[in-house]
C-alpha positions as CSV (number, residue, x, y, z in Angstrom):
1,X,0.0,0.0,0.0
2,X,1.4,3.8,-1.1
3,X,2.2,5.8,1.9
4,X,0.1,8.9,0.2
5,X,-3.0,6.0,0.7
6,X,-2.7,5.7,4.0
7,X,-4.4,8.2,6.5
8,X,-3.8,6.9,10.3
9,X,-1.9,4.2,11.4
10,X,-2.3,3.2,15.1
11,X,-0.2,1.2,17.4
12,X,-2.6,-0.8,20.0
13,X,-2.8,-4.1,21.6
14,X,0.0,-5.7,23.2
15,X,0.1,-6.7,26.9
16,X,3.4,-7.1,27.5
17,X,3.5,-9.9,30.3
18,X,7.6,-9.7,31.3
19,X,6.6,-6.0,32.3
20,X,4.7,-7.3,35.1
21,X,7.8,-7.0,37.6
22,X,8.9,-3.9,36.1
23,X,8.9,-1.5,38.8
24,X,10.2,2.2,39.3
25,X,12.9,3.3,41.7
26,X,9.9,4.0,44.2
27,X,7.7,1.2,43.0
28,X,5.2,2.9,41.3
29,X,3.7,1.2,37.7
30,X,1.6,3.1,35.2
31,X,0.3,2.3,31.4
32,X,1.0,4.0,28.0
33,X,-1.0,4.2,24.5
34,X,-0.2,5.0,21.3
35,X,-0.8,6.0,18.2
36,X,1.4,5.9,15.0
37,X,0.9,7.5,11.7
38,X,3.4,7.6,8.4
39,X,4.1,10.9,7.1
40,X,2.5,12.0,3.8
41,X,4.3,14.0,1.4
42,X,4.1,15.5,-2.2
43,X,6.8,15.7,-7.0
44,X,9.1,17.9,-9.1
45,X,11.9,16.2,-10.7
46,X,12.2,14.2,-14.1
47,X,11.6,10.9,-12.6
48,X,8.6,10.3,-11.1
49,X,8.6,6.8,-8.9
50,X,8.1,6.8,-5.5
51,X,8.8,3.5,-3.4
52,X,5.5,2.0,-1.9
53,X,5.3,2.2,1.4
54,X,2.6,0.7,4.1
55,X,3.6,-1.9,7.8
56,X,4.8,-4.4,5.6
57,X,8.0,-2.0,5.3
58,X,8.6,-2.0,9.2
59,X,10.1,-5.0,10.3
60,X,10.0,-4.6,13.7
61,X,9.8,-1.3,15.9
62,X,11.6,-0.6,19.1
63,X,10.0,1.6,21.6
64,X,12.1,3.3,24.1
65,X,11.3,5.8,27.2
66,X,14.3,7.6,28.8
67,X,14.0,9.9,31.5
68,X,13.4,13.9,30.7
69,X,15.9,14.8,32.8
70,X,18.3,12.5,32.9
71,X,18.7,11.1,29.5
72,X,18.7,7.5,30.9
73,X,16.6,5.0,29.3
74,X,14.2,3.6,31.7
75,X,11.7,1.2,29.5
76,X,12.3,-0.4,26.6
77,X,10.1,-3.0,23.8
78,X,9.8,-4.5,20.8
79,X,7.1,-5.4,18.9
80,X,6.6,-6.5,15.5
81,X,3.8,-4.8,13.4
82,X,2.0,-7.3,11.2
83,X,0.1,-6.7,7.6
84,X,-2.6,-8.5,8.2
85,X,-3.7,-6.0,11.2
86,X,-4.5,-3.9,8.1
87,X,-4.1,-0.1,8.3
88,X,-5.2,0.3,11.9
89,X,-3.2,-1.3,15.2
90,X,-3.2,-0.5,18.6
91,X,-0.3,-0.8,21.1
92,X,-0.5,-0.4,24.8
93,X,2.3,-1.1,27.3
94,X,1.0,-2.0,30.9
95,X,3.2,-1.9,33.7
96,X,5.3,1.0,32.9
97,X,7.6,2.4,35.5
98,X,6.3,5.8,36.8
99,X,8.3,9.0,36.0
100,X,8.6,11.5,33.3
101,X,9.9,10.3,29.9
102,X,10.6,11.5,26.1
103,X,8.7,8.8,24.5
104,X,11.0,7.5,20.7
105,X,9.8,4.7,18.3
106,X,13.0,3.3,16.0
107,X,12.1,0.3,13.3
108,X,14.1,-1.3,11.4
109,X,17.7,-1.1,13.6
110,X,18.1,-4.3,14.4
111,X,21.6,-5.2,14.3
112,X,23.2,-7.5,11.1
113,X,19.1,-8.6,10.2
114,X,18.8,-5.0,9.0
115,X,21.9,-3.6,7.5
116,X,22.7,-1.1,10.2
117,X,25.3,-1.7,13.2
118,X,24.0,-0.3,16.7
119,X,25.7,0.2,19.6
120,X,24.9,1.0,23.7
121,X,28.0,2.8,24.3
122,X,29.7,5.9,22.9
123,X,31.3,5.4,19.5
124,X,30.8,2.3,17.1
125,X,32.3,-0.2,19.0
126,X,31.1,-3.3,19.8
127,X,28.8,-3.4,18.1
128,X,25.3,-5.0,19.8
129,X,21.8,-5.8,18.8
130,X,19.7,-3.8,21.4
131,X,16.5,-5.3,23.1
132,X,14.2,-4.8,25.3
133,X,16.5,-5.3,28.6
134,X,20.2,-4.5,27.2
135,X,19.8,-0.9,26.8
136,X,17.8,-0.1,29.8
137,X,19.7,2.1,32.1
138,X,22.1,3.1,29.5
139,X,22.4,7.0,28.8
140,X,19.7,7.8,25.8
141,X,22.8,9.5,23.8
142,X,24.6,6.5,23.6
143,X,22.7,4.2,21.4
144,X,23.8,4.8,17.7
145,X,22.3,3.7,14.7
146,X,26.3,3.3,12.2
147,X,26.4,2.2,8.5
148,X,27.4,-1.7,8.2
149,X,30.4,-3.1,7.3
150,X,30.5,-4.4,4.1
151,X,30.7,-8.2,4.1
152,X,33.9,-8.7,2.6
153,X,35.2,-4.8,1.9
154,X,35.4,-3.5,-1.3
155,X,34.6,-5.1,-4.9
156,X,37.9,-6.9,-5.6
157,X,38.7,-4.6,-8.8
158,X,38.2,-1.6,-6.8
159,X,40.4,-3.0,-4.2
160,X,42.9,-4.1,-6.5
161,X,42.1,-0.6,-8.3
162,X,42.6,1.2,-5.4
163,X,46.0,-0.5,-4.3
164,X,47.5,-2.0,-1.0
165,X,47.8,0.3,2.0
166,X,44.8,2.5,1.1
167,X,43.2,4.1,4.0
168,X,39.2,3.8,2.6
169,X,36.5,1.6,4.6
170,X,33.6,-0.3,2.8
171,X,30.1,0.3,3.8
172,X,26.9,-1.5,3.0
173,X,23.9,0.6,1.9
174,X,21.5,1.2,5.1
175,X,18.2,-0.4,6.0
176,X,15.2,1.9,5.9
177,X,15.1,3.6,9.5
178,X,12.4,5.0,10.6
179,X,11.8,7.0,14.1
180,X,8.9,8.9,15.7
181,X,8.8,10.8,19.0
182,X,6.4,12.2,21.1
183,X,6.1,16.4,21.1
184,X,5.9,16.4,25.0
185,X,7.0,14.9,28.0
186,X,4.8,11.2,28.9
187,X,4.3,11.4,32.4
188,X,3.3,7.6,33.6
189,X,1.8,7.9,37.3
190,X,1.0,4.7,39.2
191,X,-2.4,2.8,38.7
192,X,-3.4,5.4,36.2
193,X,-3.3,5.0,32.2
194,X,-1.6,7.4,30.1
195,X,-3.1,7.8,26.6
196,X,-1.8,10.1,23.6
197,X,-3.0,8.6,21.4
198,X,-5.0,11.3,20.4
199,X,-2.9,14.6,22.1
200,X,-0.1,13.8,21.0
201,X,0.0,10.8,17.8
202,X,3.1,9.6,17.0
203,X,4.5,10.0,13.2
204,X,6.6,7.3,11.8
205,X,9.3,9.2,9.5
206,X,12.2,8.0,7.8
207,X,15.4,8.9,9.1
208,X,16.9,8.4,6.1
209,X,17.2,9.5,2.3
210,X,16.9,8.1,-0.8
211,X,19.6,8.8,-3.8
212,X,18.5,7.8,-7.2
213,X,21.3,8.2,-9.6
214,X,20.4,8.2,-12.8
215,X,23.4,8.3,-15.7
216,X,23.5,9.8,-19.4
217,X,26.1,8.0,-21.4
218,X,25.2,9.5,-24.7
219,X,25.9,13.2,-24.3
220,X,28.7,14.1,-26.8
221,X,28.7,17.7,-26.5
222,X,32.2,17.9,-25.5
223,X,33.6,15.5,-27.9
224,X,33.6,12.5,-26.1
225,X,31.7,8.9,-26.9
226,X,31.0,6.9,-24.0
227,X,28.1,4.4,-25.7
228,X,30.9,2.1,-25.8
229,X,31.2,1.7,-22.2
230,X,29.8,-1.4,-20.1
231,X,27.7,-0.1,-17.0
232,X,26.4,-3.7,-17.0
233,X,29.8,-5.7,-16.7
234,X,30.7,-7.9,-13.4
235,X,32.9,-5.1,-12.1
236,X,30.7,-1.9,-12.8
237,X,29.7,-0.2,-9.7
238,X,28.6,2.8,-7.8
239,X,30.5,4.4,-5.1
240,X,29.4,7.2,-2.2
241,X,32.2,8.6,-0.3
242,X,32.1,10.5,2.6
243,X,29.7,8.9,5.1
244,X,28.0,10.9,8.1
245,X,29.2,9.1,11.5
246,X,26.1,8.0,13.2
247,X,22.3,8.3,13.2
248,X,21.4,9.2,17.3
249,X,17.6,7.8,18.4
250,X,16.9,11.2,21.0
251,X,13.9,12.9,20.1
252,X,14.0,16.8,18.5
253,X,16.9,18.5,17.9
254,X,19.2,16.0,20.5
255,X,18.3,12.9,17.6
256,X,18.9,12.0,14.4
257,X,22.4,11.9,12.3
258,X,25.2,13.9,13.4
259,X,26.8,17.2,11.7
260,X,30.0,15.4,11.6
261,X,31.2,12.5,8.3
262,X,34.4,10.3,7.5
263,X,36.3,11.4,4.1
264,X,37.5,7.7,4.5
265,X,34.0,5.6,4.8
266,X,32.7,4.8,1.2
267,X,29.8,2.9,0.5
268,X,29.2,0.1,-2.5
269,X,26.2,1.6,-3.2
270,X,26.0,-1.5,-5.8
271,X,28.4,-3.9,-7.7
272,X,28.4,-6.1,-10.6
273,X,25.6,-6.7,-14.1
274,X,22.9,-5.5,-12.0
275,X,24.7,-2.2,-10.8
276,X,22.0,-0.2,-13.1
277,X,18.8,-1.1,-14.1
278,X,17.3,0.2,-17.9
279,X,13.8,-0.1,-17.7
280,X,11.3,1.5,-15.1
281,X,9.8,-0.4,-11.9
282,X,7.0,-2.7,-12.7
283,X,6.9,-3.5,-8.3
284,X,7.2,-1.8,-5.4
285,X,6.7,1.8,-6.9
286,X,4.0,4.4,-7.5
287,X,3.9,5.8,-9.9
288,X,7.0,4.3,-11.6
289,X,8.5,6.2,-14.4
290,X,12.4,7.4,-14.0
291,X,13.8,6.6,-17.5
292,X,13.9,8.6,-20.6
293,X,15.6,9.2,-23.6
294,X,18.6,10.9,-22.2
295,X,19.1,9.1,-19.0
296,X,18.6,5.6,-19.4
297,X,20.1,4.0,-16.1
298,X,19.6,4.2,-12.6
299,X,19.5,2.8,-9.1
300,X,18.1,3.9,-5.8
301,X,20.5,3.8,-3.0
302,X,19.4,4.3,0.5
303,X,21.6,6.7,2.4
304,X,22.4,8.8,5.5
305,X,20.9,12.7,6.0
306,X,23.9,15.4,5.5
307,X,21.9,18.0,5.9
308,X,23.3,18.8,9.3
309,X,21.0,17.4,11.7
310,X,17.5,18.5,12.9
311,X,18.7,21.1,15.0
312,X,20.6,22.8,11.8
313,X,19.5,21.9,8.6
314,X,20.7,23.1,5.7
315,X,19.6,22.8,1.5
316,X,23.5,22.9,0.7
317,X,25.9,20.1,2.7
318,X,28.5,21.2,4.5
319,X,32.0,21.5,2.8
320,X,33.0,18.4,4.9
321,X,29.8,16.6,4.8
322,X,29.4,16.4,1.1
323,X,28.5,13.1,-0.8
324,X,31.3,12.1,-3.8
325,X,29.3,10.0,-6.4
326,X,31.8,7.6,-8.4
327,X,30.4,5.5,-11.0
328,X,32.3,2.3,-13.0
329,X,31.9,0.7,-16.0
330,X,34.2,-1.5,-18.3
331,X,35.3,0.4,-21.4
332,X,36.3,-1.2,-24.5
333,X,39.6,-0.9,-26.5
334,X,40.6,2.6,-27.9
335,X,38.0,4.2,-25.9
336,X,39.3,7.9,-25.2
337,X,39.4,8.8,-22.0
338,X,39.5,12.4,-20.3
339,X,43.0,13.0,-20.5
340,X,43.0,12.2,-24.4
341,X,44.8,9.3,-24.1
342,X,42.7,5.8,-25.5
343,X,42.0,2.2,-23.4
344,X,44.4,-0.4,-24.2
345,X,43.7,-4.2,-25.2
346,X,41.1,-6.2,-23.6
347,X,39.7,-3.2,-22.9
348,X,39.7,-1.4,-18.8
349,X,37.7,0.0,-15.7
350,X,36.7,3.6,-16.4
351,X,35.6,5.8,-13.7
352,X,33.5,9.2,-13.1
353,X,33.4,11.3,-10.3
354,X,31.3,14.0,-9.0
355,X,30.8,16.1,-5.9
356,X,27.3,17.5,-4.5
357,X,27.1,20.2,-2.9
358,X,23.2,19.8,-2.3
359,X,21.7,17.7,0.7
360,X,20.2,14.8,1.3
361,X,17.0,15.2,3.6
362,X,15.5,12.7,6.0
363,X,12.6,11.1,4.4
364,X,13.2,12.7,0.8
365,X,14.3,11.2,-2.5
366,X,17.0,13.2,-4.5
367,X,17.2,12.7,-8.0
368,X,20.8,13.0,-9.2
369,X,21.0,13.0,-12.9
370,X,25.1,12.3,-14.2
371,X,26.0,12.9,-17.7
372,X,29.4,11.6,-18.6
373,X,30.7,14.5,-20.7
374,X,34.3,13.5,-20.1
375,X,36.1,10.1,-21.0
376,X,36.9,9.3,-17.6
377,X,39.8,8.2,-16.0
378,X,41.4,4.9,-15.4
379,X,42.3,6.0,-11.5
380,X,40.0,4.7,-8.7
381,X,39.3,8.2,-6.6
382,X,40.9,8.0,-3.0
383,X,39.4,10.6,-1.8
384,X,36.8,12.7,-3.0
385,X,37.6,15.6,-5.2
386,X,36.0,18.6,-6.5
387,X,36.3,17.1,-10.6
388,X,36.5,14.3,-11.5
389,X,34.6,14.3,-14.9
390,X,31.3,14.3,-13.7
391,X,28.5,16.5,-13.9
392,X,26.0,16.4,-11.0
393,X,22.8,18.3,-11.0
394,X,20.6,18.3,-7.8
395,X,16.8,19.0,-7.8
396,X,15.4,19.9,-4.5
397,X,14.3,17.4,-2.0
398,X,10.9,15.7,-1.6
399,X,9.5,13.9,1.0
400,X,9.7,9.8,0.0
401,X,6.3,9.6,-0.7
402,X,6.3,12.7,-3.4
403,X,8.5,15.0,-4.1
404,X,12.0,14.4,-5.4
405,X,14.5,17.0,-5.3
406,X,16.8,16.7,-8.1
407,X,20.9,17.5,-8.9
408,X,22.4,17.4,-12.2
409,X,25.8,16.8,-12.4
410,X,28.0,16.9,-15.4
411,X,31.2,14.6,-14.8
């Protein structure tokens, strides 16, 4: 079901029976309701697909209550939301220890079955799958949501490419994160039910973004022909470098990712013959066009804000926060590449590179349309650079559900 279909999702239902012995520091127990919605959005770039979204795209949610003044979590659970409920569930959590709490709903963070790493402790090491007991009594600013490992580091002829003693980290592509938080304080008293479901619903919003590259290979304004390139070889590829740290789960301006990223984290966006796709979504989208004439390939890549937080966004990414986009493909023999010189026998790896200075959004898709109007170059980028033959153009943001934001870049 499209997000833009649904009106009200509610969380209800659930007696929790292990929070039976859960008591407060003075023994007092209370009990909370709920109630969830998505956000709804509206879109203004040249592609047009939006990803469907409805419960079946919430694997499981984690609710958490820390203290108000403390920061310490006090109450945690986990429940799993299931289709069949429909469009309206109801959650209630009995037996909640009294005090004043900031209320936060995370899905979708589970540690290694989604593809995010968490942690209960400053920094991104060890890593631990939280539930409902681990993380209570452990400082609210603590648990981070990180980008995952990638099984195995880089593609081997980016690896090979990029030479032994390199300094860059592989990353896997994030899972779709969600959070919601509650505007107020919950104050749970003992014997008495607290219900917001209805003063204060809860909105289920991604805390992520989606980047939908989208390539031109047949622009030969600047007298280069790159129609004899391979984007759907075993070693193409996409690349993002420059990864923001850490997602934090605190409500309002104290949550969501960090202002600061690592020059030296890349993610494999995507690797090998299906590293692009050529025709539109038949599943999972509505509506589905992103193809034309011009830009014929594309993939959507989930990624981290770098907007620079809730408490300072901004349209343009900071200087140190900026994405670089590096797409591969296999070039044949005598293909010319941007410094004039031609591909040798049996062909090679060609690269572009591109910087963008626009942000990525929680919650919003940005279109990024490349058109290769250089040869490219034979190097695997480092680090990210300002050119790299690659021209980038950015449209403004959208939310998921509607409106895509788009960047054109020419590399």
């Amino acid at each position: 079901m499209n997000v833009s279909n649904l009106a009200c999702l509610a969380v209800l239902a659930l007696a929790l029976g292990s929070c039976k012995k859960e008591q407060s520091e003075n023994g007092g127990t209370g009990s909370l309701v709920t109630h969830i919605v998505f956000e709804r959005s509206a879109t203004r770039a040249s592609s047009s697909a939006v990803p469907q979204t409805s419960w079946s795209s919430i694997k499981q949610v984690q609710m958490f209550l820390y203290d108000a003044t403390s920061g310490v979590i006090k109450f945690s659970d986990i429940f799993i939301p299931s289709p069949a409920s429909g469009t309206s569930l109801k959650q209630t959590w009995p037996m909640v220890p009294e005090g004043e709490y900031q209320l936060v709903l995370v899905a979708n963070a589970k540690y290694r079955s989604d593809s995010i790493l968490t942690t209960i402790v400053a920094g991104n090491t060890p890593a631990t799958t939280w539930t409902a007991m681990n993380v209570r009594n452990v400082a609210s600013a603590n648990l981070g949501i990180y980008h995952l490992p990638r099984s195995g580091g880089f593609p081997p002829p980016i690896a090979t490419g990029l030479g032994a003693g390199h300094a860059l980290k592989a990353f896997s592509p994030p899972s779709e994160v969600f959070m919601a938080y509650s505007s107020s304080n919950v104050k749970i008293e003992s014997g008495k039910m607290t219900d917001i479901s209805t003063s204060d619903p809860l909105t289920l919003k991604r805390e992520v973004a989606l980047m939908r590259v989208r390539v031109r290979v047949n622009d030969k304004s600047q007298g280069y022909d790159n129609t004899d390139v391979d984007f759907a070889h075993n070693d193409a590829s996409i690349l993002i470098y420059t990864l923001p740290d850490k997602i934090g789960i605190r409500a309002k301006d104290d949550g969501g990712v960090v202002t600061t990223s690592d020059d030296k984290s890349v993610m494999v966006g995507a690797s090998g013959t299906a590293t692009f796709f050529t025709a539109d979504p038949t599943t999972g989208y509505n509506p589905t066009k992103i193809v034309d004439t011009n830009f014929g390939l594309w993939r959507d890549i989930v990624v981290f804000p770098n907007n620079g937080g809730r408490k300072t966004p901004s349209a343009t990414a900071s200087a140190a926060q900026r994405y670089y986009v590096v797409v591969t493909g296999h070039a044949s023999e005598n293909h010319v590449l941007g410094n004039q010189s031609k591909v040798g026998s049996g062909g090679a790896l060609v690269h572009w590179g591109g910087l963008v200075e626009a942000s990525f959004e929680p919650n919003t898709i940005r279109e990024l349309n490349l058109t290769l109007t250089s040869g490219g170059t034979t190097g695997v980028p480092s680090v990210p650079a300002k050119e790299g033959g690659l021209t980038i153009q950015v449209s403004a943001p959208a939310p998921w559900d509607s409106n895509i934001k788009v960047t054109d870049l020419n590399i």
